[in-house]
N, C-alpha and C positions, 0 to 999 in steps of 0.2 A: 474590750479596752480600745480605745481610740491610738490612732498610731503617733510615734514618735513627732511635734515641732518643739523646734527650737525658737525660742518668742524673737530671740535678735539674730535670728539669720538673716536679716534683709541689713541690718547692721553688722554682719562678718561678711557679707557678698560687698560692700560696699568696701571696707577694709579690705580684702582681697584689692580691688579693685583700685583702690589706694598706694599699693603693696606695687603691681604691677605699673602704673603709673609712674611712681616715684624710681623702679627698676630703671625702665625706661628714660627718663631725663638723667640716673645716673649713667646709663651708657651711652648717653647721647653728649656729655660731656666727658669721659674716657676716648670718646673717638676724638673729639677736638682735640685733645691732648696728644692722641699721637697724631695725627695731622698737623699740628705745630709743630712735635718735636722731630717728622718727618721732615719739613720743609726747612727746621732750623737747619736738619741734617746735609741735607740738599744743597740753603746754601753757602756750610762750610765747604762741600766739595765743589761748589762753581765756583768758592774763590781758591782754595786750592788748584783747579785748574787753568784758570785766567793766570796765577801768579806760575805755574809749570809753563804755559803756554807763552808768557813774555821771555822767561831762561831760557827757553829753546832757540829763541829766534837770534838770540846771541848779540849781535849789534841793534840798541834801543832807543831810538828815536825820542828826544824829548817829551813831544805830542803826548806820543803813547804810553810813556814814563806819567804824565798828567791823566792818562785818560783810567790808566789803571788806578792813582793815587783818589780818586774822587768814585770809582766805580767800591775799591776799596774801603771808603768811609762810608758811602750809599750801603753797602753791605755790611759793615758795621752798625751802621742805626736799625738796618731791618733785624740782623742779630737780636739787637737792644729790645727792639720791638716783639721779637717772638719769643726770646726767655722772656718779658712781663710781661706777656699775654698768656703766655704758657703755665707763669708764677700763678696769675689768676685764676684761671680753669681749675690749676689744681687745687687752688683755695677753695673752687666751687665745689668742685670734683668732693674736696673731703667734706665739704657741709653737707653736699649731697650723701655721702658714705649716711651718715648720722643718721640722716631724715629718714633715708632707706631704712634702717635699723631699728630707726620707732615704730613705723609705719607698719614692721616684720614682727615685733615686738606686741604692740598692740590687736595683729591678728594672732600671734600666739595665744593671746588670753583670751581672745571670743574662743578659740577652739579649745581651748584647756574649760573653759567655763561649759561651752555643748558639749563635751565630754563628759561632763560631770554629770551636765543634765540629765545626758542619757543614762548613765550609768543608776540614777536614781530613777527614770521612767522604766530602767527594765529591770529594780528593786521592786516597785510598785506593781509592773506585770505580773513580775515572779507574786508576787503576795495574794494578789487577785484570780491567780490562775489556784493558787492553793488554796484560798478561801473557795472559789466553784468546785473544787475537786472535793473538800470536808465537808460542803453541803451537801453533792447530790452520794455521797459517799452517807451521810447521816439520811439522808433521805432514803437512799437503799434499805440503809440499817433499820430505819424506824417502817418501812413498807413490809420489810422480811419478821417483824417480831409480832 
């Protein structure tokens, strides 16, 4: 008996490889994500510290009253900037989830399908090994009579 292929393994190699792929661009947008929500983090605590570090100094120079009120809105809009870019990603983030899950989805069935396969190439073995074993067994039989 000829040994076990599988006709679409070069079509589950490819799936696989699909599978892995699309991992990949999902975790490559999970990192942006927290690198965003790092840096959004970051910079609540620089403005936290800029607005400690003006109270400390106690008597506040107009200037400086203007340089923090504008360093203040600059850090606002980057805010602004990093939850919607953040909002984004994750938007990606979950389309990517999906695609990942077909792509996961679809190699499950090649391999539930070579499964099957095999399970009926090693029905067909089992059958063929018993049909050679009744033959040289009737062959015995019919040389000994």
């Amino acid at each position: 008996m000829k040994r076990f292929e599988f006709r679409l393994e070069r079509v589950r190699e490819f799936r696989s490889g699909q599978v892995s792929l699309e991992e990949s661009k999902l975790h490559a947008l999970l990192s942006e994500v927290q690198a965003l929500e790092a840096a959004r983090a970051e910079l609540d605590q620089q403005r936290l510290s800029e607005a400690r570090a003006l109270v400390s100094l106690g008597r506040v120079e107009a200037a400086e009253l203007t340089a923090l009120e504008a360093y203040r809105l600059a850090a606002i809009r980057r805010a602004h900037d990093l939850d919607r870019r953040t909002a984004v990603c994750r938007e990606h983030a979950q389309d990517q989830r999906a695609r990942v899950l077909e792509a996961r989805r679809k190699m499950k069935l090649l391999d539930r399908l070579k499964e099957k396969a095999l399970e009926e190439w090693r029905i067909q073995e089992n059958a063929e090994i018993e049909n050679v074993a009744a033959e040289a067994y009737l062959a015995k039989y019919v040389r000994e009579r």
